[in-house]
N, C-alpha and C positions, 0 to 999 in steps of 0.2 A: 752424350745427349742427356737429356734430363729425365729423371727418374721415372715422372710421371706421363711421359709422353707416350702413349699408343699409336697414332698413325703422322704423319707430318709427309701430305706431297708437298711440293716447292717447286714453282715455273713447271708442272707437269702439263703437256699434253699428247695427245693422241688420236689420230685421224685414220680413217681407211677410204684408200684410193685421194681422190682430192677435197672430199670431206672432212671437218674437223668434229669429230665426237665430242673433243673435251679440248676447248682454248687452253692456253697457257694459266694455270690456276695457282691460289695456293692456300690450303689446307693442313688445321693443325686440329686435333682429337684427343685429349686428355686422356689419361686410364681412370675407369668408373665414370664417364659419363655417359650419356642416354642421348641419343640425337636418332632424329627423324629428317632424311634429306627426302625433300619433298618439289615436284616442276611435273610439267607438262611432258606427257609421250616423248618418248625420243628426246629427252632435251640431252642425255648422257648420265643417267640416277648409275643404272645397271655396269656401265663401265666402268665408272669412279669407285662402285663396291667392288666389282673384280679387279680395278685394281690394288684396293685394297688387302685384298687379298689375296691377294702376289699373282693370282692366276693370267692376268696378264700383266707387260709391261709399259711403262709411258714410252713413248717417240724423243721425248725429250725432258729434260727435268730430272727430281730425283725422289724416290722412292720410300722412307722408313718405316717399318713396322717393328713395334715395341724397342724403340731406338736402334735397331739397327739397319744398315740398308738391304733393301727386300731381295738386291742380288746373293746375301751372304748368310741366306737359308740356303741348303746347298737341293734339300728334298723337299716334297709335299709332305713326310712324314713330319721332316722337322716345321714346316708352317703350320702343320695340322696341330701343334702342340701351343700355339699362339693364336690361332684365327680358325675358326669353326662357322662355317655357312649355313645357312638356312635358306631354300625357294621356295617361288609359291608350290611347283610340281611335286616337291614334298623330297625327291628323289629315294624313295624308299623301293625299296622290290615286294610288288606286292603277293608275289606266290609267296614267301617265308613267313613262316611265323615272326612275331610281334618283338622278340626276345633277341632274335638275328640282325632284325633292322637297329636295333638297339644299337646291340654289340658292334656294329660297323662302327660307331665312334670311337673303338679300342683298339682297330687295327693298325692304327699307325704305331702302339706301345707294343704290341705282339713281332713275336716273327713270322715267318710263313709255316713252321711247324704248328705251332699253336693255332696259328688263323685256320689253317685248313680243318685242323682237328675240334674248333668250336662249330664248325657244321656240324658237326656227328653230333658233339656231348657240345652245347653251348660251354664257357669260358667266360669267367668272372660273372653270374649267376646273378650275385648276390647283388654286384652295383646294378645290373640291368633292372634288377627287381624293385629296387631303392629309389633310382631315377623312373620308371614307371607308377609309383608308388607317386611321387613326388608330382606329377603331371597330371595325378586321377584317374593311373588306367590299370590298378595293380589286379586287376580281374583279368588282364589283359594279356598275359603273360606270353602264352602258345596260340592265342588265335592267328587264325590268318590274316595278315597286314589286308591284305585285299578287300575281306570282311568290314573293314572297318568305316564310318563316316570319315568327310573330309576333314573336320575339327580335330575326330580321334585320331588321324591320319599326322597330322599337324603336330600333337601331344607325343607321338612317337619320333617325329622327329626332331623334339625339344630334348625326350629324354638323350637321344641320342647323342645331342648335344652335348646334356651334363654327363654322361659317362665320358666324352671327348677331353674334358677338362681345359679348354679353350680358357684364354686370359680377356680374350673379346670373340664377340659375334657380327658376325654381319648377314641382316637379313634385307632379302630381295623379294618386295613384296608380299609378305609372307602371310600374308592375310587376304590376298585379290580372291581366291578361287573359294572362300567361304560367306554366307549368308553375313548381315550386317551382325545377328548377335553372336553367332560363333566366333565370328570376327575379332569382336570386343573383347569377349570371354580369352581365344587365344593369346590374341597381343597381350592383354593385362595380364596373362600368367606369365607369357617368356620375360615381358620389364619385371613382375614379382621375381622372378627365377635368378636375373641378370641381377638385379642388387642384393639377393640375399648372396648371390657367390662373389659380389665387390667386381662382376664385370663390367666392360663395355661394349654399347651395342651401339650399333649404327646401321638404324634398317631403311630401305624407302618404301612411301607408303604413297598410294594416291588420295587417300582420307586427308582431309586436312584436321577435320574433327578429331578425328582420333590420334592424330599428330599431337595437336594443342592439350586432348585427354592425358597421354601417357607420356609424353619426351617434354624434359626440360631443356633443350635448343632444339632449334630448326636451323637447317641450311637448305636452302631454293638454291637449284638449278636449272637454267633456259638458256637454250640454245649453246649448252657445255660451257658455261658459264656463272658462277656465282652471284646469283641476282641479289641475296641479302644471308646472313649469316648472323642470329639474332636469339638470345635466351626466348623462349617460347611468350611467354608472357609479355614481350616488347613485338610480336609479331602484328600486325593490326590487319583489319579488313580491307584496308587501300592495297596494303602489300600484297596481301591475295590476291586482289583482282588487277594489279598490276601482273602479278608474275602468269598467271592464266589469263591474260587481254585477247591474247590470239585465236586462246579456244574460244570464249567469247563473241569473237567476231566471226569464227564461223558455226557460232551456235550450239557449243557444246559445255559442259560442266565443269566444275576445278577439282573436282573429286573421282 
């Protein structure tokens, strides 16, 4: 496979019961690119990121992440060392300190002796401190995750990320449960974050705005199906209001 390839479905899809999530597609992801897949509720944004990230599998079709096929990760340790997720729910544990939630990006590099024993005395310190440093929360260190606003909440789970050392991210909304400028401010640090570390990221956003703001491609999905697949800047306003028509007609927004 070629060097530069990070994700490539082919003929994928996948249905539950007699539904079809995700039509027969196909999908190719560069390493170092920035895309924003962007459609309507339910069109299938949220399965096509899990499957990208192996957590689940297509019905048919085939699979590769970072050129290789996604059956021939044999662990979630060894994916976790290729693919690093981010949700809107943040998934942090908010009784622990700030420093904990961190370090859960390291546990796939740890064994179960060390994991255990960084509850007592945290473990590797110094990058948690580095990646909260990096995120603007280096005051942040032992608070309690709980303590914190949803933005700050957000920033802990980017550093977490960059101590994960992920080759791509992929985030899920990752913006919906914060205010419009918390919002901005978040996104525009993890794209800052993802290119200063030569990642790629491939988040869905229901902003269109802030799509067109920070990602240089867009890929629209409706109805598990690729409506257009287009460098950001060739995306136009017809294309919007084509691919949200149906919220449209029954009265709702594209954002």
């Amino acid at each position: 496979m070629p060097d530069t390839e990070m994700f490539a479905l082919e003929q994928v899809c996948k249905s539950y019961g007699a539904a079809y999530t995700l039509h027969p597609l196909d999908l190719h992801i560069r390493k170092g690119e920035i895309v924003a897949l962007i459609g309507p509720s339910g069109a299938g944004k949220t399965t096509c990121l899990n499957m990208l990230a192996g957590t689940i599998r297509p019905d048919a079709g085939s699979l590769r992440i970072a050129g290789k096929p996604a059956e021939s990760y044999a662990s979630g340790k060894q994916l976790a060392k290729v693919v690093g997720m981010i949700r809107q729910q943040f998934d942090l544990v908010g009784s622990l300190p700030v420093i904990h939630n961190v370090l859960a990006g390291r546990l796939h590099e740890w064994g179960l002796g060390k994991s255990l024993l960084s509850f007592l005395f945290p473990q590797d310190k110094p990058i948690a401190a580095d990646a909260l440093h990096r995120v603007g929360l280096a005051d942040k260190l032992y608070d309690k995750t709980a303590n914190l606003s949803g933005g700050e909440q957000q920033r802990v789970a980017l550093a977490r990320l960059l101590v994960q050392h992920p080759q791509a991210i992929l985030a899920d909304e990752p913006i919906a449960s914060l205010d419009p400028a918390r919002a901005e401010d978040v996104l525009g640090m993890l794209v800052r974050l993802v290119r200063e570390e030569n990642l790629t990221l491939v988040s869905s956003l229901h902003s269109v705005e802030l799509a067109r703001q920070f990602f240089e491609r867009m890929i629209a999905i409706k109805e598990g199906r690729i409506f257009f697949d287009l460098p950001t800047a060739q995306v136009t306003d017809q294309l919007i209001s084509e691919l949200y028509q149906l919220e449209h007609a029954h009265g709702t927004g594209a954002s």
